[in-house]
N, C-alpha and C positions, 0 to 999 in steps of 0.2 A: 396487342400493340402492333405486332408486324402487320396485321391485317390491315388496322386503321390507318397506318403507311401505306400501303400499297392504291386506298382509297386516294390517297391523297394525292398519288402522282396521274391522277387523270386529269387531264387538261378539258374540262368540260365544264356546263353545269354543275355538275355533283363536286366538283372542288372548289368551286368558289362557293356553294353553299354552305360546305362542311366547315370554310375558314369562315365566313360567315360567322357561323354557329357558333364556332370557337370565340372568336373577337366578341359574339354577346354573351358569354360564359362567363368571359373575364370582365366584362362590363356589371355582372351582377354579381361574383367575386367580390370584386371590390364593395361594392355597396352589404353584402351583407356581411365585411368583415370591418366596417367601419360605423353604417348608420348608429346604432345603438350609442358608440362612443361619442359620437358627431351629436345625438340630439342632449345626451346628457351634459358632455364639455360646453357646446356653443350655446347650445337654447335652454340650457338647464332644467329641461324637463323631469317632471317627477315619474314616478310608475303609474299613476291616475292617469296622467296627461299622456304618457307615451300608449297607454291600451287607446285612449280615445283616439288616437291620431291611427289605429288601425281600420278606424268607419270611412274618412276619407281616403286611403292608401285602397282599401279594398271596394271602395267603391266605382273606381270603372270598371273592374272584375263584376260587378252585379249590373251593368248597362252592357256589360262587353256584346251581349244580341244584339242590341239596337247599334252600337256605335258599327260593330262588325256590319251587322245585314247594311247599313246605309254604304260602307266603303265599299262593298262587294257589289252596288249594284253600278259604280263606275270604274273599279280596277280590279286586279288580279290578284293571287296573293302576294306573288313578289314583290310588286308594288306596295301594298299591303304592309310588308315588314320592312318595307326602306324608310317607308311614312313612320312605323314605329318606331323604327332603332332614331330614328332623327328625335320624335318626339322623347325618347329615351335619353340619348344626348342633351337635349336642350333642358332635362330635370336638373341630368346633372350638372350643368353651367351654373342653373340658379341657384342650386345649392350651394354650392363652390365660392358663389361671388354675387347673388342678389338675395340675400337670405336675412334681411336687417334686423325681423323680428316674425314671431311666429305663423302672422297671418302669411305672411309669403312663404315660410318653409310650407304649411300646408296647400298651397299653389304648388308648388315646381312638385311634392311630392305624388299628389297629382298628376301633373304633366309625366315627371318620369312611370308611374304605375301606370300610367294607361297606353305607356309605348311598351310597358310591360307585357299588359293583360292581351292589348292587339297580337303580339307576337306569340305568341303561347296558342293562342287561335288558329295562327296561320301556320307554324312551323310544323306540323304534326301533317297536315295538306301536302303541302311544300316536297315533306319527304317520303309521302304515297307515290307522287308523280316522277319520283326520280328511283322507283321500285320497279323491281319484278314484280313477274305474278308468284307468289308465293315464298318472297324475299321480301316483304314489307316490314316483317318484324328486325331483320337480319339491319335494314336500312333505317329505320328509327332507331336501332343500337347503334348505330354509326353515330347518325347528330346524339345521340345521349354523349357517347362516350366523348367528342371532341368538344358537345357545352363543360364535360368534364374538366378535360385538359384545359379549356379556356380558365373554368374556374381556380383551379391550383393556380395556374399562372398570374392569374390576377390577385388571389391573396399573397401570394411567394412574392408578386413587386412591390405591392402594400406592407407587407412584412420587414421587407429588406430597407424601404424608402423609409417606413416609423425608427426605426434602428439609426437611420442614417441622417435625419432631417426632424423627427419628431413630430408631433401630430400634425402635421399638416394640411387639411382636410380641404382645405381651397385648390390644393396639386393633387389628392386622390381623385375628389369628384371632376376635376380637370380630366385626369387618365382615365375614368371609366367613360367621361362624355366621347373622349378620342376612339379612345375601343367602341362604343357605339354607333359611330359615327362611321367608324372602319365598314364596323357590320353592315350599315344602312349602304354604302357605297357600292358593297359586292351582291347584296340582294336586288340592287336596283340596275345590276348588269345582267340576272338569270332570264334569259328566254325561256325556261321552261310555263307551262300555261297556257302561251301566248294561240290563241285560238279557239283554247276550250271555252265550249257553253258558260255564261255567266252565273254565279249563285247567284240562286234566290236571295229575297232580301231577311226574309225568317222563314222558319221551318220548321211543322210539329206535325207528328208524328206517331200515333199508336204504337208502330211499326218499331221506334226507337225507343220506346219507356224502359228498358231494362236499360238500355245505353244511360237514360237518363237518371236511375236511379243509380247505377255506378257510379255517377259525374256526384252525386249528393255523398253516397260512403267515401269517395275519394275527400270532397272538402272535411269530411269527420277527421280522418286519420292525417287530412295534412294540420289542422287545426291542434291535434292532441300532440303531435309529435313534436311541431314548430314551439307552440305553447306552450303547453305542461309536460311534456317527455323533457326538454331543455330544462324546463323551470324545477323540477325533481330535484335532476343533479344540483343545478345552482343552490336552491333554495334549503332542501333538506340534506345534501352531502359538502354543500359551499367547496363545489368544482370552480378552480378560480378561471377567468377566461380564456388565459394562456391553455390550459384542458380542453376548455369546448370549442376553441381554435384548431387545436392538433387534431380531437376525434372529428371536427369538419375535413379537416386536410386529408385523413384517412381514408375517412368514406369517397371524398370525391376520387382521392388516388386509387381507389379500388374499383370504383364507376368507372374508371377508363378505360380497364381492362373486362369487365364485366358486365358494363350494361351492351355490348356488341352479342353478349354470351348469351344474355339473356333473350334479346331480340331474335338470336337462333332459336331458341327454347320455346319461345312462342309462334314460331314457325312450325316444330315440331311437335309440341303438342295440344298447341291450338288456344283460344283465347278462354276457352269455358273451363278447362283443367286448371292453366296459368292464374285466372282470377283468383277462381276457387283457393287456389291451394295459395294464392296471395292472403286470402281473408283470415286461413285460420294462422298460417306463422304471424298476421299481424294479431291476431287473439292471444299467440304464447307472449308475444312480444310485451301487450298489455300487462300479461298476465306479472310476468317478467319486471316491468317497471313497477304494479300492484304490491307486489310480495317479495323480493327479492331481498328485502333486510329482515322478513323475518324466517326467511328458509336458510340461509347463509350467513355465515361472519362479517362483519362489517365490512372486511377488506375485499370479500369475495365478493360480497353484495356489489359493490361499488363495480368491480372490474365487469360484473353479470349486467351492470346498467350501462357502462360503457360498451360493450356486447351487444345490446339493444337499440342504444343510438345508431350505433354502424351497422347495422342489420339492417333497422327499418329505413336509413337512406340508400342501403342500396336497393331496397325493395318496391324504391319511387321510380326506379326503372321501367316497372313492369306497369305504370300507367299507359303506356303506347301501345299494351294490348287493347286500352279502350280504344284506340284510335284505327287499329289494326280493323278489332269487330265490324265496327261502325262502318268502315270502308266496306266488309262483303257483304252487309246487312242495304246498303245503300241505296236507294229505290233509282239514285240518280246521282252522279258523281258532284251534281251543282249542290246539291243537299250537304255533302263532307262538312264545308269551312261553315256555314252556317248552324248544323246540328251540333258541331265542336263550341261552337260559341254559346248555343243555346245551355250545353254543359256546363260550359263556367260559369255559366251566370247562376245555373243551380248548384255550382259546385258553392258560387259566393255567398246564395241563400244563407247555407252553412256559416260560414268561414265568418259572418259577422255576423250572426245569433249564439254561435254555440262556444263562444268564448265567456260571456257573460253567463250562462247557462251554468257551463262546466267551473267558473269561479264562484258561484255557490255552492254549486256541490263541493268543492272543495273546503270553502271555511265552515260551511254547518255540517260535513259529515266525516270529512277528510278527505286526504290526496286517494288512499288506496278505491274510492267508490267512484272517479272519476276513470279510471282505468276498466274497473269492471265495467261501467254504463259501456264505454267505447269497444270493449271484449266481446259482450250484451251484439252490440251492434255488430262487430266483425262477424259473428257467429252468424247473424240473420245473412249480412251480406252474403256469407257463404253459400246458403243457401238461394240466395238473389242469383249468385251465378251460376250455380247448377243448370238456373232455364236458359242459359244461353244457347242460340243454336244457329249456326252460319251453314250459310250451304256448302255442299260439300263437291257440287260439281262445278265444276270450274265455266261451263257454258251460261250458268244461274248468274253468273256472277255480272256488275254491271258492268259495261263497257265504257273502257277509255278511264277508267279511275285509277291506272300506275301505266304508265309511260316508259319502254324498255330503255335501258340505260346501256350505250356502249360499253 
């Protein structure tokens, strides 16, 4: 924490990025400590309707190449993320206050997901060029940990205003469009970029396949965790929300202290170890939410699955080693924001096939075989990342892809 302070008192770039960060933290805070409530109370969606409504939310995430390579080949990234946190913003307006009936909730969710998925593209860029050389992972723990602090803060005023005003959902998505808007305001002051070579408009790559098949196991485990990790508790232990409220609060309060820690960790011992030894604690983790009520007493079981949830969010941390890799694998710094986008588009492949996939394995065979299928797959990943290999001398490495930072 003292550390993340001290970041803060630089008057530069790197501070109004970090607040930045923070303001869209708390901007997506709020959204995901409300949406769910928001579509059941106002739009009365059922759980048919609310899975469907996850094809268009995820789908700028599966154009995000094309929409990315098109904006890269007239702005920078900072530009980039003012356009988004705006287009972020302007979701949450319409949800807030033009939302009369479901065709338009599916519009503005839209509009907000795709100021989403552009930022997520670019912030990972954004925070190579405000790096050392060999401080990249140390400086991608920085923006984790302060989207962290953003997020507490933004459920904690969500929490405090439900208590004090009651659902109000026209004034939440009001506060998150403001926090966007923040963010959009101070990314659109950062001169850093300002000269570098333009990315390319796409980008493929031999050279990146292993990059890319991490970007594929990444949407598995965001999918299993988002989806059926949550859906466990709710479903088979009826963890009432006020619970998976709190074990969210947790994790992200322990991400603010931690994911700086971990950005060390990957500095030190590098992105082929860090992966690696990501894939299999996410195998026990499976393993974990798989069998946990039949190895333990119910009460234990329970407190072992709550153990699990807060584990594996903090272990989403260590996604900035993909981005870490990527940067000293890099043939050309222009290649970064475009090969990152080309990732989530593979990561989205995923995220909207293997939901459907994984809810039948769930009713024809049960929950426990859907955990092993995604163990199954940790296990291979693991071996995925054994072949990584970055260079190791620092002359190999490409020039001008991290920017020394006073």
């Amino acid at each position: 924490m003292k550390r993340l302070l001290r970041v803060l008192a630089l008057r530069d770039d790197l501070s109004r990025a970090l607040i930045a960060t923070m303001f869209f933290g708390a901007a997506g805070g709020i959204v995901m400590s409300i949406l769910n409530n928001y579509l059941s109370d106002v739009h009365q969606l059922d759980a048919s309707a609310r899975g469907w409504l996850e094809f268009p939310r995820e789908l700028p995430g599966f154009l995000i190449m094309f929409i990315a390579g098109a904006m890269l080949t007239v702005m920078r990234e900072t530009r980039m993320a003012s356009i988004a946190m705006i287009f972020t913003g302007l979701g949450g307006l319409g949800l807030a206050w033009f939302s009369p009936d479901v065709t338009w909730l599916v519009v503005w969710v839209m509009v907000w997901s795709l100021g989403d998925h552009v930022i997520f593209a670019v912030e990972g860029p954004i925070g190579l060029k405000l790096a050392k050389k060999g401080g990249e992972g140390r400086r991608l723990g920085h923006f984790g940990g302060f989207r962290n602090l953003g997020q507490i803060t933004g459920v904690g005023v969500i929490y405090l205003l439900s208590k004090w005003i009651g659902p109000r959902y026209d004034v939440f998505f009001s506060l998150m469009a403001v926090a966007a808007l923040m963010a959009g305001v101070l990314y659109a002051t950062l001169k850093v970029g300002r000269g570098d070579q333009r990315s390319r408009r796409m980008v493929f790559r031999k050279k990146y396949s292993i990059f890319y098949v991490i970007s594929a196991l990444f949407g598995i485990r965001k999918q299993i965790f988002f989806a059926f990790g949550t859906w466990v508790l709710v479903s088979l232990h009826e963890v009432p929300v006020s619970t998976i409220a709190l074990l969210y609060f947790i994790a992200a309060t322990l991400g603010v202290i931690f994911r700086p820690l971990l950005g060390d960790i990957i500095d030190w011992l590098g992105e082929r170890v860090v992966l690696a030894a990501d894939e299999i604690l996410l195998l026990i983790i499976c393993m974990a939410y798989a069998f946990a009520g039949d190895l333990f007493a119910p009460n234990v079981a329970l407190y072992v699955l709550y153990g699990a949830y807060v584990f594996d969010s903090l272990l989403f941390a260590l996604r900035i080693a993909r981005t870490t890799y990527l940067k000293k694998i890099a043939e050309d710094p222009s290649h970064i924001t475009p090969t990152i986008s080309m990732g989530i588009t593979i990561d989205h492949v995923v995220a909207m096939s293997l939901p459907v996939l994984s809810g039948y394995i769930w009713e024809a065979f049960g929950f426990r075989w859907v955990f092993v299928l995604a163990g199954a797959i940790a296990l291979a990943g693991f071996f995925v990342c054994l072949q990584i290999k970055v260079p190791k001398d620092e002359d190999t490495m490409i020039p001008g892809a991290a920017s020394s930072v006073r």
